[in-house]
N, C-alpha and C positions, 0 to 999 in steps of 0.2 A: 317230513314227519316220519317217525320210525312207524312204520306199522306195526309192530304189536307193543306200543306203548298203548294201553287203552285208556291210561288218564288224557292224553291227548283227545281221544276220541272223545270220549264221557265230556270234557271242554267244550270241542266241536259240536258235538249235539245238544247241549244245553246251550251256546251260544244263537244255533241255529234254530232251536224251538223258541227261544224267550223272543227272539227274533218275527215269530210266525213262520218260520215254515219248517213246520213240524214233518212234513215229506222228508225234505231233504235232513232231518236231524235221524228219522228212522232208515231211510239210505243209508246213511252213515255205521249204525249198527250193524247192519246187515253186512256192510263193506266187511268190517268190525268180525264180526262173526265168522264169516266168507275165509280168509285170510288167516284168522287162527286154524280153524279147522284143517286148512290147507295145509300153512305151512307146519303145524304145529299137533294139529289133532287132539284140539282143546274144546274149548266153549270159551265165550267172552268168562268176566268174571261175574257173580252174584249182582255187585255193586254195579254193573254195566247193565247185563240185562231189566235190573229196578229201575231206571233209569229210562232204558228202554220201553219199558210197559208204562211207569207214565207218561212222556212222552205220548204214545199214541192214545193214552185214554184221556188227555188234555190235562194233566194234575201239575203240570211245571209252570211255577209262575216268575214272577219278578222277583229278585232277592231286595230284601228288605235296605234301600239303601242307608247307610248310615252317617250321622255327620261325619265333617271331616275335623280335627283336630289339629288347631296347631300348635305345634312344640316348642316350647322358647321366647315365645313372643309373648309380650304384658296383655290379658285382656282385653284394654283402652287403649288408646293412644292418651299417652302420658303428657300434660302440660307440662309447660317448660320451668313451673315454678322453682326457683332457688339454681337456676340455670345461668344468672345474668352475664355471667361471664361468656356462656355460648351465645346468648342471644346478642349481645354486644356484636362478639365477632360476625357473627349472621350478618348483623345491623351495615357493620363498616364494610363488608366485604359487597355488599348489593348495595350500597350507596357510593360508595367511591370511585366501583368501575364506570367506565364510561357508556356501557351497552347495558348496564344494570344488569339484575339478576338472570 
């Protein structure tokens, strides 16, 4: 991980708090922090330290999951009506062999 990517970190501590352990997601910050300072002689960013504070005051929760959607596919599964010609082939091809379908 690049250290001073802090979308990484800000990942990392939201994975680690939604998780329960909310220690190890404020480690994280601090690492976070540590390290810009250092090499850098910054401060995390705004978005980072919010992040940071609620984490330790409990305000991170689960994100809201959402269905999933799929793309392409017919809502139902479609009868085969006005198909006869497929079903035909279906028909002969699973009756003929000798191991059937």
């Amino acid at each position: 991980m690049d250290p001073f990517r802090e979308e990484a970190y800000r990942q990392a501590m939201t994975a680690l708090a939604l998780s329960g352990q909310r220690g190890e997601a404020a480690a994280w910050y601090q690492n976070c922090a540590r390290i810009l300072a250092a090499e850098l002689g910054i401060e995390p960013d705004p978005e980072t330290t919010a992040l940071h504070k609620r984490i330790v005051a409990g305000d991170i929760t689960q994100p809201v999951e959402r269905p999933i959607r799929l793309v392409g596919l017919p809502a139902q599964y479609t009868p085969l009506v006005g198909r006869e010609t497929e079903l035909a082939a279906l028909r002969s091809g699973c009756w003929t062999r000798p191991a059937g379908c």
